[in-house]
C-alpha positions as CSV (number, residue, x, y, z in Angstrom):
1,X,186.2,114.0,-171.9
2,X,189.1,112.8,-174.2
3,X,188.7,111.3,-177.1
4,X,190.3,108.1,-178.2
5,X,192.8,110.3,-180.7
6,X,193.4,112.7,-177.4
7,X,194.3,109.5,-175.0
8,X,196.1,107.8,-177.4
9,X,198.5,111.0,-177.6
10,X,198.7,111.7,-173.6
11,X,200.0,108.2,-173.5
12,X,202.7,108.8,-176.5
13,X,203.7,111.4,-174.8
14,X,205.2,109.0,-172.0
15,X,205.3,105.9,-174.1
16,X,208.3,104.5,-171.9
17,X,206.5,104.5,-168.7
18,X,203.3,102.8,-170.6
19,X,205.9,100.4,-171.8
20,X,207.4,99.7,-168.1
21,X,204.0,99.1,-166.6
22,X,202.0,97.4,-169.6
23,X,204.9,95.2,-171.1
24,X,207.0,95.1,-167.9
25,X,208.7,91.5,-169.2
26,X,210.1,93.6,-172.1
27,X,213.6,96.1,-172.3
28,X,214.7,99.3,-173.9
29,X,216.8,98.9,-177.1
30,X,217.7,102.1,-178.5
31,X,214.5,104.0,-179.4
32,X,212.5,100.9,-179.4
33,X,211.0,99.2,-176.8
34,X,211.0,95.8,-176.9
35,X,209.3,92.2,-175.8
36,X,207.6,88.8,-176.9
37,X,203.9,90.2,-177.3
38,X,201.0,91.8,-176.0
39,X,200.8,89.2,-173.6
40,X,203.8,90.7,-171.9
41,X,206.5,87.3,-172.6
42,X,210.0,87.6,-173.0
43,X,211.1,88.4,-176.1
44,X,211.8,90.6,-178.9
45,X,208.8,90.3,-181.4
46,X,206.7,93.3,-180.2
47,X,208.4,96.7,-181.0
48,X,207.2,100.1,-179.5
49,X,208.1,103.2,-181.0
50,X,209.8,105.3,-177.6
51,X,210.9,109.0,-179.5
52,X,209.8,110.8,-182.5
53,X,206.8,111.6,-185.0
54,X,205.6,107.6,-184.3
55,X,206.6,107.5,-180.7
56,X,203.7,105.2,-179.1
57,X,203.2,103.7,-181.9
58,X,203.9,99.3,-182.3
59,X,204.1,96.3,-184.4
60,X,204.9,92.7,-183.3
61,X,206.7,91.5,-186.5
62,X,205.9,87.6,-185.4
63,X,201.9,88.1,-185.7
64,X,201.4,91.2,-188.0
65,X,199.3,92.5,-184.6
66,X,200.1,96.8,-184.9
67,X,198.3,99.9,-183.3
68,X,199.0,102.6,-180.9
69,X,199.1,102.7,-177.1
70,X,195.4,102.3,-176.9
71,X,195.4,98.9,-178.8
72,X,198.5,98.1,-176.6
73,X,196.4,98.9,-173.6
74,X,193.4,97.2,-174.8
75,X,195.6,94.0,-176.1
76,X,197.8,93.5,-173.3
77,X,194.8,93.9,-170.5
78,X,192.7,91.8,-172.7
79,X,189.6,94.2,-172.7
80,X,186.8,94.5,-175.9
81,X,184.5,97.5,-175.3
82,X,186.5,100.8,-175.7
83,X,184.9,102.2,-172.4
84,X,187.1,99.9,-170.4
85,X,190.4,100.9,-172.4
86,X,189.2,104.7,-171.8
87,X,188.9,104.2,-168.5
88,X,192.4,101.6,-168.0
89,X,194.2,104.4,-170.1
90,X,192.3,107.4,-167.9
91,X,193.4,105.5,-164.6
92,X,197.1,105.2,-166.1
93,X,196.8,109.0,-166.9
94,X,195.7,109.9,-163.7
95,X,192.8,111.3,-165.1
96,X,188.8,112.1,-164.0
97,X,187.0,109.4,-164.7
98,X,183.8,110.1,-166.5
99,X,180.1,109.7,-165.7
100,X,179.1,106.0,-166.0
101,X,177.0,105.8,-169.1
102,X,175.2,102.7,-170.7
103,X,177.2,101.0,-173.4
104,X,176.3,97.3,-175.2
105,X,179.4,95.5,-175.5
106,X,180.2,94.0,-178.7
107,X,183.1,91.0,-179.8
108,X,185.5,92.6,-181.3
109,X,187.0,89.6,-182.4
110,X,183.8,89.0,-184.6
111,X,183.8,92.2,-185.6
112,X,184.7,92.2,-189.6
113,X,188.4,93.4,-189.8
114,X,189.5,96.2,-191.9
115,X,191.3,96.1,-195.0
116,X,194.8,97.3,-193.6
117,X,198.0,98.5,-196.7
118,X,200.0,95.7,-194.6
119,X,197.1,92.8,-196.2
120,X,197.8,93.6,-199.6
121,X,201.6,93.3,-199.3
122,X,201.0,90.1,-197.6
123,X,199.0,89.3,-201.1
124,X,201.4,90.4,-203.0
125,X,204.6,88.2,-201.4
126,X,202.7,85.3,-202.1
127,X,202.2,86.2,-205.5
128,X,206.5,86.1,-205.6
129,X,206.3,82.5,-204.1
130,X,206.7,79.3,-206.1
131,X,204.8,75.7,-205.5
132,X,205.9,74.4,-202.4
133,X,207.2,70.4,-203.6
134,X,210.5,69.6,-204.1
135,X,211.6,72.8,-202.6
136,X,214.1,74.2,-199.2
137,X,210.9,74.2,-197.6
138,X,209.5,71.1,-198.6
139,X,212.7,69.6,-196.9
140,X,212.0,71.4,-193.6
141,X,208.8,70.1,-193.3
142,X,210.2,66.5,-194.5
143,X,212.7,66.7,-191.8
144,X,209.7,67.1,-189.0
145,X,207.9,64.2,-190.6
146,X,205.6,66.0,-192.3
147,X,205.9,64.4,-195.6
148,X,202.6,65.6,-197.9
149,X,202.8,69.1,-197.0
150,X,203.3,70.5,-200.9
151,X,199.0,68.9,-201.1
152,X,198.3,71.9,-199.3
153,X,197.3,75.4,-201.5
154,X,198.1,77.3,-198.9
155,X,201.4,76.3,-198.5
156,X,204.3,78.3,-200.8
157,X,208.3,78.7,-201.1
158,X,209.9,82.0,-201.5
159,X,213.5,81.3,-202.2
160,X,214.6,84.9,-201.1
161,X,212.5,86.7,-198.4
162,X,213.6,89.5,-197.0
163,X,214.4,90.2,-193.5
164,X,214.9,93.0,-191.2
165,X,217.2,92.4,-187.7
166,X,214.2,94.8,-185.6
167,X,217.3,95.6,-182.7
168,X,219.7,97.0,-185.3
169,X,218.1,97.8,-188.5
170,X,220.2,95.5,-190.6
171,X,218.2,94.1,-193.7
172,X,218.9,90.6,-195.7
173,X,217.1,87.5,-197.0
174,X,216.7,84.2,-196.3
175,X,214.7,81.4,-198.1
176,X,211.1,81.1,-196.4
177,X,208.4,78.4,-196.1
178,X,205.6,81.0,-196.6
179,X,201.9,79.6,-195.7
180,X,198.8,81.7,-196.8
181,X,196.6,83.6,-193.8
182,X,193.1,83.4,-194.9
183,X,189.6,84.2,-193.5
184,X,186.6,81.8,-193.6
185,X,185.4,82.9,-197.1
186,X,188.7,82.3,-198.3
187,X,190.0,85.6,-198.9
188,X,193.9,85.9,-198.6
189,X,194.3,88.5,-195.1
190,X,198.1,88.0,-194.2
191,X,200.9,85.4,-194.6
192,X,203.0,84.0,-192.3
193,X,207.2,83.2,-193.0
194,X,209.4,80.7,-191.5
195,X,213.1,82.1,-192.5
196,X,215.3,78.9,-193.4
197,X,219.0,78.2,-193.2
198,X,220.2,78.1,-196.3
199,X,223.0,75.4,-195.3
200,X,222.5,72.2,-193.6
201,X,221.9,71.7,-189.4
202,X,223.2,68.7,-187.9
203,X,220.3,67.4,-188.2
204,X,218.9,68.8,-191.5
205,X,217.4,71.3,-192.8
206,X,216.4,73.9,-190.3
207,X,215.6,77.4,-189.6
208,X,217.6,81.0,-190.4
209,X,220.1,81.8,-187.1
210,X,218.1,85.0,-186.4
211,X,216.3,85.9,-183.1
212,X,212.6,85.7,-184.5
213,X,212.9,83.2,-187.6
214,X,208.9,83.3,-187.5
215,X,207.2,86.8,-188.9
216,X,203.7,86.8,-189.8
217,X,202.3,90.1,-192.0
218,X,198.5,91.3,-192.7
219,X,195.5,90.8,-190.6
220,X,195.8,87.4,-188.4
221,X,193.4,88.3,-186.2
222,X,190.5,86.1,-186.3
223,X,191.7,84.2,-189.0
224,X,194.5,81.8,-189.6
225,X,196.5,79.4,-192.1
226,X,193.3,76.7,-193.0
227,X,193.8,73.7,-194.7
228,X,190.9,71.4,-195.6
229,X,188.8,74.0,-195.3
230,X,185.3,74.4,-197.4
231,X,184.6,77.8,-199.1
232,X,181.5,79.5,-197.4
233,X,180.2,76.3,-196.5
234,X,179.0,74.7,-192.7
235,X,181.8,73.6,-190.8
236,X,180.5,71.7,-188.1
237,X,183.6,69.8,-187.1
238,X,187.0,71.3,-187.0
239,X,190.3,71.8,-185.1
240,X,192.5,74.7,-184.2
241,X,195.6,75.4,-182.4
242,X,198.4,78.0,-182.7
243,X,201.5,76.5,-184.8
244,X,202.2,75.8,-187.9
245,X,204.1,72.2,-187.8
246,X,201.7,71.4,-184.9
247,X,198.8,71.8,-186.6
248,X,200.0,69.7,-190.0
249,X,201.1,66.9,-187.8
250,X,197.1,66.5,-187.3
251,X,196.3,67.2,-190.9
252,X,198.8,64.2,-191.6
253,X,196.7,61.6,-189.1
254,X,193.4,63.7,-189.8
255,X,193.3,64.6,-193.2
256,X,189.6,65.1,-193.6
257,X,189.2,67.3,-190.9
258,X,189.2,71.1,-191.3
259,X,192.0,72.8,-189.3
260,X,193.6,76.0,-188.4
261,X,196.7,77.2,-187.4
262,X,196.3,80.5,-185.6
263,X,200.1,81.2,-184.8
264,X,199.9,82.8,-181.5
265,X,197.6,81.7,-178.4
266,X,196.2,85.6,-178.8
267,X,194.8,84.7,-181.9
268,X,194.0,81.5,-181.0
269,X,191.7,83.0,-178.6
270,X,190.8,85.2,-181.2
271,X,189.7,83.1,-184.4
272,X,186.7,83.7,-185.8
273,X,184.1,80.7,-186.0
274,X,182.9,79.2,-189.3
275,X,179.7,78.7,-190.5
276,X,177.5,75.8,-188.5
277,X,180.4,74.9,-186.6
278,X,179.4,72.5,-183.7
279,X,182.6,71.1,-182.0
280,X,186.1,72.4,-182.0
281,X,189.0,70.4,-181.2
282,X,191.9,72.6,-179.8
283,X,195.3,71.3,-179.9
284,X,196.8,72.0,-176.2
285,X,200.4,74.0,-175.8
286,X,201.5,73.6,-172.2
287,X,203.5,77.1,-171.8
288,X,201.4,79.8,-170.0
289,X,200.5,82.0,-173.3
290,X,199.0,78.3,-174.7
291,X,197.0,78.0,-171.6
292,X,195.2,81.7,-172.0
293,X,194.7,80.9,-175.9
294,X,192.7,77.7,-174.8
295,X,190.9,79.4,-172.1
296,X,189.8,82.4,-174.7
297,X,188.7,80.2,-177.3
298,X,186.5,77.7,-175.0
299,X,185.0,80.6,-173.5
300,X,183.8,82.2,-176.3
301,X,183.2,79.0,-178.5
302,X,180.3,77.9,-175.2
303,X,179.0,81.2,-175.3
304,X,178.5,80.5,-179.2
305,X,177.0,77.0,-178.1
306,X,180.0,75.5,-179.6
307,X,181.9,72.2,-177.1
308,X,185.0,73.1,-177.4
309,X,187.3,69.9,-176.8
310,X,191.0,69.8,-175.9
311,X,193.5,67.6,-177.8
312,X,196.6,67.0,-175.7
313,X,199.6,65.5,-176.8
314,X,201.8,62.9,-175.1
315,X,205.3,64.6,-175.5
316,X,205.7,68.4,-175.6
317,X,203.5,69.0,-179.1
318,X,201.9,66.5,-181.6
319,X,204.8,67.0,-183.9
320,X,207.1,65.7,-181.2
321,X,204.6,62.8,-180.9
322,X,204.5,62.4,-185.1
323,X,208.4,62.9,-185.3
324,X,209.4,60.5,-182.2
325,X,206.2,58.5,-181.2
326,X,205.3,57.3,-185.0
327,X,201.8,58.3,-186.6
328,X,200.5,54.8,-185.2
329,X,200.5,55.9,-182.3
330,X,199.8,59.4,-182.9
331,X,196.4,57.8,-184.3
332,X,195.7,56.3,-181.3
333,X,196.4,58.9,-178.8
334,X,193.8,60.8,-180.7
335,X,191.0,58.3,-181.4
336,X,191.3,58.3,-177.4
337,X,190.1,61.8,-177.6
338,X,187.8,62.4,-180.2
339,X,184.0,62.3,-180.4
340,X,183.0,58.0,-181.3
341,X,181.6,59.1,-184.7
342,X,184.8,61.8,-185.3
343,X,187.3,59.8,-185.0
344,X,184.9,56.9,-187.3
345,X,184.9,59.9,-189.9
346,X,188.5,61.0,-189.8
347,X,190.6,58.5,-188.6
348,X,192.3,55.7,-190.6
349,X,190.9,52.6,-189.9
């Protein structure tokens, strides 16, 4: 039988055709294969290696997410126990499959990640930020209502980020709102960047005219950008939900509860529970990738005896509803869906 080195290479060897049938929403560009993300989106995020010494091999430059074609398999068909991606990758192959044999599964997304190179460059950008108030950044947020955002550790400024176009190659920088990616002990695992104009938009200050103006680096999954967030304490009340602007529009109305931006539905569906937590509220994103991040975080947070609840917004996020509705009635759009004694505890009265 194959090992996991052995299928990995078979499928290299055709990495195209993997490409075609796995990511089918993507397009070829050059040597590079490209698309939105595992989840097979549009978009240009998720690079695959097609030719040379790393044919097969892939990075999506918006989540930090990278592996071979085996992760790609196992990602994009949303399998955990490595006998299923053997066999998905064997039946792709064409190959004999192999005697049943008895295997306990495991959650990989509990498992504990490993320290990857790409983690400590992440640590050591945000060692070249600066404090986040009064800054480009600061502004952006401003400019989406977000008005206390420089409270938050977690959130920095780099006035100088580089940037690399993934189609053509072409490097340059931009100014960044960089926000730390931490795990629930508070150990720094990844960053994410929002690249920012350096002029003025119409309507303020708003992000760099690239294709992907949002790059995450390190380990993301199973962790996420936290904020109000005890150090190795219970949690037993928090929130999550994928972006970054959605997610602080709540911290603004619900300051005392912990919350966590995940960035993408996959690792939304992905994040690792605290300590003693007991409810989750998820903030809801309508478009289909949203939907499958809800779906993969209920399910796993009932199976962990945790009620998940869903927070939905009345426009097409909650920072629509901060920026357009007013936080008035933000606060009472959510006291309609919290928990009697949560939205007591974290609600303005």
């Amino acid at each position: 039988m194959l090992s996991a080195c052995d299928l990995a290479d078979r499928l290299a060897q055709d990495a195209e055709a993997v490409c075609r049938h796995y990511l089918s929403a993507g397009r070829r560009a050059g040597n590079y294969w490209l698309v939105g993300d595992v989840g097979n989106t549009e978009g240009r995020s998720l690079y695959v290696h097609l030719t040379g010494p790393r044919a097969g091999r892939w990075a999506d430059a918006a989540t930090g997410q990278f592996g071979d074609l085996l992760d790609l398999v196992r990602e994009s068909c949303r399998l955990v126990d490595f006998r299923d991606v053997a066999e998905e990758a064997r039946h792709f192959l064409s190959l004999p499959q192999p005697e049943p044999i008895s295997s306990r599964r495991s959650d990989a997304s509990d498992a504990a990640p490993v320290e990857r190179p790409a983690a400590e460059r992440a640590r050591r950008l945000l060692r070249m930020t600066q404090p986040l108030a009064g800054t480009l950044a600061d502004g952006y947020l401003r400019e989406r209502a977000i008005l206390r955002a420089s409270i938050h550790a977690a959130l920095r400024f780099h006035p100088s980020c580089y940037y690399r176009d993934l189609a053509t190659g072409l490097t340059s920088s931009y100014p960044a709102l960089v926000a730390a990616v931490t795990d629930h002990a508070g150990a720094i695992t990844g960053v994410h960047r929002t690249y920012l104009a350096t002029g003025l938009d119409p309507g303020g200050v708003g992000k760099a005219k690239v294709d992907d103006p949002r790059r995450a680096l390190g380990r993301l999954l199973g962790n996420g950008v936290r904020f109000g967030f005890p150090v190795d304490e219970p949690v037993p009340v928090m929130a999550a939900g994928e972006g970054l602007e959605t997610m602080l529009s709540l911290v603004a109305i619900m300051s005392g509860m912990p919350t966590v931006a995940a960035m993408t539905a996959n690792h939304l569906a992905a994040f690792r529970f605290p300590p003693g937590c007991l409810r989750i509220y998820i903030a809801a994103d309508a478009d289909a990738a949203g939907r499958r991040g809800i779906e993969g975080l209920s399910r796993r947070a009932q199976e962990r005896g945790i009620l998940p609840l869903v927070l939905s917004p009345e426009l097409g996020d909650f920072n629509e509803d901060l920026r357009w509705l007013g936080p008035d009635r933000l606060t009472a759009s959510l006291r309609a869906q919290l928990v009697p004694e949560d939205a007591i505890a974290f609600l303005p009265a």
